[in-house]
C-alpha positions as CSV (number, residue, x, y, z in Angstrom):
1,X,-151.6,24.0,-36.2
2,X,-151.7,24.6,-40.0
3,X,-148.6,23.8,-41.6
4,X,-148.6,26.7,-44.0
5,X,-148.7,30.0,-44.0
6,X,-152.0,32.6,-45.2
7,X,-150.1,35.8,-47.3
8,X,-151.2,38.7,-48.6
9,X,-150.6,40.2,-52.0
10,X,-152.2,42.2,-54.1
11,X,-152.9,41.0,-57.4
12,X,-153.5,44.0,-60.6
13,X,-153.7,41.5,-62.6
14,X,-157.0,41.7,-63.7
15,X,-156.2,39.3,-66.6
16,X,-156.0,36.5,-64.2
17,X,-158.8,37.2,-61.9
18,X,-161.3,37.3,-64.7
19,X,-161.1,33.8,-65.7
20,X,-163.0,31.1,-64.3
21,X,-162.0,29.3,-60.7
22,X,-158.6,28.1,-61.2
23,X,-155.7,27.1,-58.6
24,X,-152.0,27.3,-59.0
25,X,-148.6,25.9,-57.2
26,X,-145.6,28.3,-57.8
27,X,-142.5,27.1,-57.3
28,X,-140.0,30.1,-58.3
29,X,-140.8,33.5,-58.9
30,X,-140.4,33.6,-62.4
31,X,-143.9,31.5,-62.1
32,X,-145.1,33.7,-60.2
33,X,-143.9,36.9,-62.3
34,X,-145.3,35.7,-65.2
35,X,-148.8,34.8,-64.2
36,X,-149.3,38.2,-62.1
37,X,-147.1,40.6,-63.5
38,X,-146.4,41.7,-59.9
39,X,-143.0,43.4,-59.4
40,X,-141.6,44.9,-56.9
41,X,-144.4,42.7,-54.8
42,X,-144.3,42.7,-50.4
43,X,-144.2,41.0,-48.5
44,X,-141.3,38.7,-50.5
45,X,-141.7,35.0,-51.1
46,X,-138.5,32.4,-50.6
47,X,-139.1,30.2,-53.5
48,X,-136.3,28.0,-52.3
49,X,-137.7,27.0,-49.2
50,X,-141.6,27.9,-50.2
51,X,-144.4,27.3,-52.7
52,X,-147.1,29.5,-53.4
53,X,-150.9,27.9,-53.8
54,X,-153.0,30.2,-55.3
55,X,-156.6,29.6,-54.9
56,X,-158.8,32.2,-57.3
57,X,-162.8,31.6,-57.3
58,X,-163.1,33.0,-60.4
59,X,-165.5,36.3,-60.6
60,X,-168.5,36.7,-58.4
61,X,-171.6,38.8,-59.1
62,X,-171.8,40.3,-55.9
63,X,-170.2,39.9,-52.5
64,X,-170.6,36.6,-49.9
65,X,-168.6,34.8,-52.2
66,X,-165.5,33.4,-51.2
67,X,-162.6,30.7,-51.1
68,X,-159.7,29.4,-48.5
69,X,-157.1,27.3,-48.2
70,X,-157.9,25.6,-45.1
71,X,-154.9,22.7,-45.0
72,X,-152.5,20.9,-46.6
73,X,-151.5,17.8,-46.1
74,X,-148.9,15.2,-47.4
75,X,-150.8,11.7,-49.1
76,X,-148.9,9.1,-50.6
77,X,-146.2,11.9,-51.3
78,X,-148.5,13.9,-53.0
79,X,-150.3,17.4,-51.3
80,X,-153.6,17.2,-50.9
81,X,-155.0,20.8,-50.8
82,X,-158.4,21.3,-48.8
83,X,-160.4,24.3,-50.4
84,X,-164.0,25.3,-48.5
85,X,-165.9,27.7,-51.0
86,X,-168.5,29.9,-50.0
87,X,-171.8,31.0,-51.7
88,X,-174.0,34.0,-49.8
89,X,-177.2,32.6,-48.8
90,X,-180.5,33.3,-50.6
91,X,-181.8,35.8,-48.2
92,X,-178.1,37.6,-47.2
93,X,-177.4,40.8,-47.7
94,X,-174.6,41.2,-49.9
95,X,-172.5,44.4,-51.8
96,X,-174.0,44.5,-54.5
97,X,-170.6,44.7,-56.7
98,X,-169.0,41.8,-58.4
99,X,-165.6,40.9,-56.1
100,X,-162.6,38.2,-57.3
101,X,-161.9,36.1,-54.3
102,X,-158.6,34.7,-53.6
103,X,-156.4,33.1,-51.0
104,X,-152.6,32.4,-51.1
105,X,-150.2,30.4,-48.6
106,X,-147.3,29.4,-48.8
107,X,-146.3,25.7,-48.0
108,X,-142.8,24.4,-47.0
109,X,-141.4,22.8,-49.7
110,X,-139.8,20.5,-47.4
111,X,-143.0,19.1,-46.9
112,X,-143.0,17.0,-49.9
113,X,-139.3,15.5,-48.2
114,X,-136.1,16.1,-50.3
115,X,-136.6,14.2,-53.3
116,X,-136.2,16.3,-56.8
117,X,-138.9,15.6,-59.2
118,X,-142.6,16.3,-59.8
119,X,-145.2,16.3,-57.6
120,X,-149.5,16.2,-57.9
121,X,-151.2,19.1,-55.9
122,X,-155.0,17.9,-55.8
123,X,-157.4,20.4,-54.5
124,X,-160.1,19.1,-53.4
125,X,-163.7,21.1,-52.0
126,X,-165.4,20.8,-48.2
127,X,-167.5,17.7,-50.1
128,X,-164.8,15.8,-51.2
129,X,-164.7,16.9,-54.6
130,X,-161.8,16.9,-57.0
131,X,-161.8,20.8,-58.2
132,X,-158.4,20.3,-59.9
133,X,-155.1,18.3,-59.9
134,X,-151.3,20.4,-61.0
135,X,-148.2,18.2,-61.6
136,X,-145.6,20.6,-60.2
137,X,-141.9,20.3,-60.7
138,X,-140.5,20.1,-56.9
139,X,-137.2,22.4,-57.2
């Protein structure tokens, strides 16, 4: 059983989407507000008992694309965030529009235990690789 939680927002911020694969941790909603521009957003987040990961693939040429959050797990009192990425396949058939995939969850903060302080968010692709590491503040 995943120990987070897949959300749904929609994100107008075009700003954001455009730019090349990038992941974020949120930890209030000032973050959050700031980055998107989102107000009046649904359904709420509970940035004192939540963070948000973002996880944006960046812009796509045509459909088939696509990225998730798949778990998240506590290492040596860091998160460890496992991303799978998906490319269409040579001979798919795809829309034929460019698309902006993205997946949020929110994670427990209580994961990470009580302690105050920062923490390192690794994200790390279906191979093993390393696609990014955030130093988050914790509260």
């Amino acid at each position: 059983m995943p120990n987070f939680r897949r959300i749904a927002l929609s994100v107008t911020n075009h700003m954001q989407l455009e730019k090349p694969m990038q992941f974020r941790v949120f930890s209030n909603e000032q973050q959050f507000m700031r980055t998107y521009g989102l107000e009046g957003y649904t359904p709420r987040v509970d940035f004192d008992r939540y963070f948000l990961i973002a996880a944006h693939q960046g812009p796509c040429p045509t459909g088939g694309y696509g990225i998730a959050i798949e778990k998240v797990e506590k290492r040596c009192g860091d998160l460890v965030v496992q991303i799978r990425l998906r490319e269409p396949k040579p001979d798919e058939a795809v829309t034929l529009i460019g698309t902006h995939p993205l997946d949020m969850v929110l994670v427990p903060k209580g994961l990470i235990g009580k302690q105050a302080g920062r923490r390192v968010f690794s994200f790390i692709d279906q191979r093993g690789n390393c696609l990014a590491r955030k130093l988050v503040s914790t509260h």
